[in-house]
N, C-alpha and C positions, 0 to 999 in steps of 0.2 A: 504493500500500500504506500503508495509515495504522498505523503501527508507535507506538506507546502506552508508553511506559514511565516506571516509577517510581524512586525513588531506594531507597536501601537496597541495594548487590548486594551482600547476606554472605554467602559461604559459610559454610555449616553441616554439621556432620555427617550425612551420611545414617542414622546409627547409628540405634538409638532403637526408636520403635512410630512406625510411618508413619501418619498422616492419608491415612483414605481421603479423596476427593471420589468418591464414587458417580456417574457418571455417569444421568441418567436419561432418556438418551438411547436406549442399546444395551439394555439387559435390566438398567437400573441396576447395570449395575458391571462387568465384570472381562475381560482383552484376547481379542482375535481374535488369534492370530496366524497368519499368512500370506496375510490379506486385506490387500495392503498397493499400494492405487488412486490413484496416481498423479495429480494433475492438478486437471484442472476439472471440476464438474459442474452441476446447477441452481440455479438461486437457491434460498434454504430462506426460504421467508416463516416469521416466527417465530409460534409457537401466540399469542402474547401480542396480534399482529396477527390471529387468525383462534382462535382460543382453542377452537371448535369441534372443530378440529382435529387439536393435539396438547395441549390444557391442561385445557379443562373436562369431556372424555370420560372414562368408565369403561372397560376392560380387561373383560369380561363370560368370561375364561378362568380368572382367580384365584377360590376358596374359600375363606375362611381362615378358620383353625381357629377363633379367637375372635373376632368381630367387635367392634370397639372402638364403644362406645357412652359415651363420658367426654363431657360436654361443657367447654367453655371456662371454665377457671377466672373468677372474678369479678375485675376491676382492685383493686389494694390501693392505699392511700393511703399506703405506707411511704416513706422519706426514699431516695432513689434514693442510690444508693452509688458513690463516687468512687476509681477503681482504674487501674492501666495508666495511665500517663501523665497523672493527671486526669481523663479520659472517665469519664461516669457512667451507670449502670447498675441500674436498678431491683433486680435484685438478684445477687450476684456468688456462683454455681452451684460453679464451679470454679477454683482459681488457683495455678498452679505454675508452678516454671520453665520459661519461654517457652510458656505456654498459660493463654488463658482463656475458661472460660465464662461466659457471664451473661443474664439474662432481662433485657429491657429491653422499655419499656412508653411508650407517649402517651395522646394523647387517645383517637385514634384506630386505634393499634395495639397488639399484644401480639404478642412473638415471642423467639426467643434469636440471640446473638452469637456468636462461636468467634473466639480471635484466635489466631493463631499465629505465633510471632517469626520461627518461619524458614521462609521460603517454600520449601525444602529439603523440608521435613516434610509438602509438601503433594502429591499426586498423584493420578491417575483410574484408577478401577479401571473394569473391565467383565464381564459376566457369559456370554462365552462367544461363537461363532460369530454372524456376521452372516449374518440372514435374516429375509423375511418370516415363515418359518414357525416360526422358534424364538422360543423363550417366554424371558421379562424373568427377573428377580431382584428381589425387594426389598432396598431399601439396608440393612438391616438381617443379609441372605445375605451378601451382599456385602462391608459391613464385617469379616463374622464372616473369611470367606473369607480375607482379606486380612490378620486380623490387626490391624485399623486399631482405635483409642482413638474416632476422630468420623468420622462419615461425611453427607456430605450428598447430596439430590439433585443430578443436572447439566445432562446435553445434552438435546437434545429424540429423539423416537422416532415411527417410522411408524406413523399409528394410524389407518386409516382408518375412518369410520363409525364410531370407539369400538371397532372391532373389533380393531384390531394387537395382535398377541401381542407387545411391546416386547423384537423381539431384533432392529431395522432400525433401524440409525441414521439421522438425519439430517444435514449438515452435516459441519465433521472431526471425526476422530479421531487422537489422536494419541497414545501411550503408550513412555514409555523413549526417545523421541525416533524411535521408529516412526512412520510414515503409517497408521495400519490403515482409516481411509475418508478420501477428498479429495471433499466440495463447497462451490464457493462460498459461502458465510454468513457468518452472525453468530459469530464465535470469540472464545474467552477462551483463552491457555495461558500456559504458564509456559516461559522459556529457560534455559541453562544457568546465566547469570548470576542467578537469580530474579526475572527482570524480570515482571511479569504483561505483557502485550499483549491489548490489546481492539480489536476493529473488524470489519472484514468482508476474508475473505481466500480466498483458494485456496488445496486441498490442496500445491501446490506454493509459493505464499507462506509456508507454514507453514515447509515443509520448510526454505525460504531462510533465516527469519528463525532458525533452530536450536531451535523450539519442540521440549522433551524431554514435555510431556502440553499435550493442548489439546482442548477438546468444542466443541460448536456448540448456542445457541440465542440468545442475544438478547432484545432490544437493548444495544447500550454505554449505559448509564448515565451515567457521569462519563467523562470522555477529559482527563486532564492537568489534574483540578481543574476542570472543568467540566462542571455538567450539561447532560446533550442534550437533543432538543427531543422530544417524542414524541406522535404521534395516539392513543395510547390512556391512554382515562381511567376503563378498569376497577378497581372492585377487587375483588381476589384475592389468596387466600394465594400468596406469593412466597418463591424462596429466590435469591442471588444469590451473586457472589462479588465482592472488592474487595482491593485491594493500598494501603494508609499509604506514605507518605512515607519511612518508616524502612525499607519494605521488609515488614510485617508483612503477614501476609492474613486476609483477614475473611470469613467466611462467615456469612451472615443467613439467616434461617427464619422468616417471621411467618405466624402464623395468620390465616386467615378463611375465610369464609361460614358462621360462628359468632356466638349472638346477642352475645355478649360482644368479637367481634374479627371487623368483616366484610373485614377486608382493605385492603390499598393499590394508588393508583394507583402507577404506573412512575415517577411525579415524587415522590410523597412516598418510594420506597423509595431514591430516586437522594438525597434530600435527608435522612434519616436515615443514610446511608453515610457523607453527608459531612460531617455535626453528627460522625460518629466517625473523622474524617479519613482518609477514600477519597480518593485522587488518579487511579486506575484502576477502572474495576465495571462489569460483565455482570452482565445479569439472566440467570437459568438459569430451567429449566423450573419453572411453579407449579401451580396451581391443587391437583387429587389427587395431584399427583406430590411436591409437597412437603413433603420430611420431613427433619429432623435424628433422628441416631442418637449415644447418646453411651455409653462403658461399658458395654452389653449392653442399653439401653434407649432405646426413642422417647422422646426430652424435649419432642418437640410432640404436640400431640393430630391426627391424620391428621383432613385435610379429605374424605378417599374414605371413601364409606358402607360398604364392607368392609374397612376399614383398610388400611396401606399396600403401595400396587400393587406389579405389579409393572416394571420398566423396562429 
């Protein structure tokens, strides 16, 4: 069991407006209860390895009302902004106590940050009973749902031939310190302590380790300040999650397959996490599935030609 943890265990008030993490795995967002699967099950090859799969497909059951047609804003030459600890930030969106937003920018990338001081304030929502047949949420349902201030995409979802109606997880799930699905994979969660934990585990490793929310997609990223090694050299819009040293958690959104922002590989997104001192990070589901939500509005531009899916 490769058990991954960071420093920082503060507790923190649960009190507050809770940070959704949308899972976009289940129907992007909010719990099953009494589907609660015990144990082991298949390996979960992550979309990121087979991208066909669960990353680059469209949903072909979603309508939406408006289809989004914005393209990528143009990169600005403005003096990147130094906030939080020193880390710098093309441009600083949001900033309060224990929370920040901010757009951050390279050569080669464009996308936003979300830091939040207590890992407390962080959790998975999902959007309803586990099946092939039920249909997803977008993280923007989801957040509303829940109440949450930022929500992002999370775990991966069955989607076969493009066709999955994203309400079949893959991987675990784990919510309030429930099992609601056990398989073998790629996992991120969070323990009572707020320790993040990244690796590959069983619904019953989970359980062991006192994971209280955990989703499944993959790969680890960073493992204890170390970047991993990875065979894939795609780029794609990405969203990930990451845990600082002090115990903060970071959630990243960057755009691509846009002419202005085609995306990153899994090495530059692991090596931008840790330019913003990641010492923990899982990649989460990308490609259409990735989107930050923040205040009642998408703050990235949806990479899915009918705006953001549903999961």
């Amino acid at each position: 069991m490769d058990e991954k943890k960071a420093g920082g265990r503060r507790r923190a008030s649960a009190a507050g407006v809770v940070l959704g993490l949308a899972l976009s795995l289940i129907l992007a967002g909010a719990a099953v209860w009494g589907l609660h699967i015990w144990g082991q099950g298949h390996f979960i090859q992550p979309s990121e390895t087979e991208p066909e799969v669960l990353q680059a497909n469209r949903l072909s059951v979603y309508v939406p009302e408006a289809p989004y047609t914005a393209e990528a804003a143009e990169p600005d030459e403005a003096e990147p902004e130094a906030a939080d600890g020193g880390y710098e930030y093309e441009e600083i969106l949001v900033q309060e106590d224990g929370f920040l937003l901010a757009r951050i920018q390279g050569k080669r990338y464009l996308g936003y940050l979300a830091v939040v001081d207590d890992p407390f304030r962080v959790t998975v929502a999902t959007s309803g009973a586990f099946s092939e047949n039920a249909y997803g949420k977008r993280v923007d349902e989801m957040a509303d749902a829940a109440g949450a201030i930022l929500a992002v995409n999370g775990g991966g979802f069955s989607d076969p031939g493009g066709n999955g109606k994203g309400g079949m997880p893959v991987g675990n799930v784990v919510v309030d310190g429930a099992l609601l699905w056990g398989e073998y994979s790629h996992t991120v969660g969070l323990d009572a302590q707020g320790v993040l934990h990244v690796g590959t585990f069983t619904g019953q490793e989970c359980v062991n380790m006192g994971l209280q929310w955990a989703l499944s997609y993959g790969p680890t990223l960073i493992s204890n300040g170390q970047i991993q090694t990875f065979n894939n050299s795609l780029q794609e819009p990405r969203t990930a999650i990451a845990q600082r040293e002090d115990g903060a958690i970071l959630l990243i959104c960057l755009q691509g397959r846009q002419v202005s922002a085609l995306g990153v590989t899994l090495q530059e997104l692991s090596e931008i996490l840790l330019s913003y001192g990641a010492v923990n990070a899982s990649n989460l589901d990308g490609g259409a599935s990735s989107d930050m939500y923040y205040n009642g509005e998408y703050v990235n531009i949806s990479n899915s030609a009918g705006g953001p899916r549903p999961l």
